[in-house]
C-alpha positions in Angstrom: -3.0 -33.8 -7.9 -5.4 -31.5 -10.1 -3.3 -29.1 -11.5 -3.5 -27.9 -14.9 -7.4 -29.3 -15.1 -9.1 -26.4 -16.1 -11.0 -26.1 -12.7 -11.8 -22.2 -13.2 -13.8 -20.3 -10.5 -16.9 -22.3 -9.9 -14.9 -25.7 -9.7 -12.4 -23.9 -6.6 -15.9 -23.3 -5.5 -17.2 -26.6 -5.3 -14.0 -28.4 -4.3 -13.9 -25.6 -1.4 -17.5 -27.3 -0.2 -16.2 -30.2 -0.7 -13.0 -29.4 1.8 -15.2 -28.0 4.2 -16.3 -31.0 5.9 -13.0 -33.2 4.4 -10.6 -34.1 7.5 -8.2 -36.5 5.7 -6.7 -34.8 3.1 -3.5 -32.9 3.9 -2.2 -31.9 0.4 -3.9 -29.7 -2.1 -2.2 -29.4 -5.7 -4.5 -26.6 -7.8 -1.9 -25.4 -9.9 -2.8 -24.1 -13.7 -6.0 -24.0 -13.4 -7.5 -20.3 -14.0 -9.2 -20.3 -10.4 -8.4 -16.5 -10.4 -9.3 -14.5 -7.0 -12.9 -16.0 -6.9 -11.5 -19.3 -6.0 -8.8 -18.2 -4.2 -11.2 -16.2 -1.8 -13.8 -19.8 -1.5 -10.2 -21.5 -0.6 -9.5 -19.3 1.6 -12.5 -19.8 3.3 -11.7 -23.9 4.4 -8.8 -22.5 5.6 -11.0 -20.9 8.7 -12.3 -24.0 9.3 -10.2 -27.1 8.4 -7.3 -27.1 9.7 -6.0 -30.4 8.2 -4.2 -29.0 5.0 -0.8 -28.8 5.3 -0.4 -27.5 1.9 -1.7 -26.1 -0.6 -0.3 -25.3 -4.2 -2.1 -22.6 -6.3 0.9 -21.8 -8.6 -0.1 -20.1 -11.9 -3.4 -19.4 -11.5 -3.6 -15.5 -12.5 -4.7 -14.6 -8.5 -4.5 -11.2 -7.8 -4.3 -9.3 -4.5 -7.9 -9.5 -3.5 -7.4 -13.2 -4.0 -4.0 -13.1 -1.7 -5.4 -10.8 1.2 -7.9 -13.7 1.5 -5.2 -16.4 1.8 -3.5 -13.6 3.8 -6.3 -13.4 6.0 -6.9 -17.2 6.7 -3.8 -18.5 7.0 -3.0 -15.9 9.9 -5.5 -18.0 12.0 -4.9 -21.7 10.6 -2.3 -23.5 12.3 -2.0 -26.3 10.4 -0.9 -25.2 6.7 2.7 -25.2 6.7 3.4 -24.3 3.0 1.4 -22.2 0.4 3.0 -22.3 -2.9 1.3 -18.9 -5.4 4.5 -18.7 -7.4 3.6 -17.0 -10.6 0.0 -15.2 -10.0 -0.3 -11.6 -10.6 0.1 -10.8 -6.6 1.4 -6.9 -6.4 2.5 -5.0 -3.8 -0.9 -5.1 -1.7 -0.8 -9.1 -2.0 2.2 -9.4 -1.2 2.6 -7.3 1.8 -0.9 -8.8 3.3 1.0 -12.5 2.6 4.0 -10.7 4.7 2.4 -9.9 8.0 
């Protein structure tokens, strides 16, 4: 678990490099940490490519739509995340309808 660790931007970054090449872990717990839609976007990224994470919580972490239409994005082609938790980001009506589809 590293929520509420003050990760920001460039530490979704890293940990997303990191996640890359990771095939054992299944559980990913990012909540309160300010990642914003910068990180969100390099997270959504190891979703194209591992397909290992089952879940992944992002709640409260002020991510927008751009961030969400990524997630949107690469969760339509990962089948192995089963839940996505982004309660309480600032996900509108563009978000949230990419997140619908």
């Amino acid at each position: 678990l590293l929520d509420n660790n003050q990760i920001y931007e460039f530490g979704a970054g890293r940990l997303a490099d990191a996640l890359m090449l990771n095939r054992t872990i299944e559980h990913i717990h990012l909540g309160r940490n300010h990642i914003h839609d910068g990180g969100a976007e390099r997270l959504a990224e190891v979703l194209y490519i591992n397909h290992t994470i089952k879940s992944m919580h992002l709640h409260h972490n002020g991510i927008g739509d751009v961030g969400a239409k990524s997630i949107a994005d690469a969760i339509a082609v990962n089948h192995g995340l089963e839940i996505i938790d982004l309660q309480r980001n600032r996900i509108g009506h563009i978000g949230g309808g990419s997140l619908g589809e």
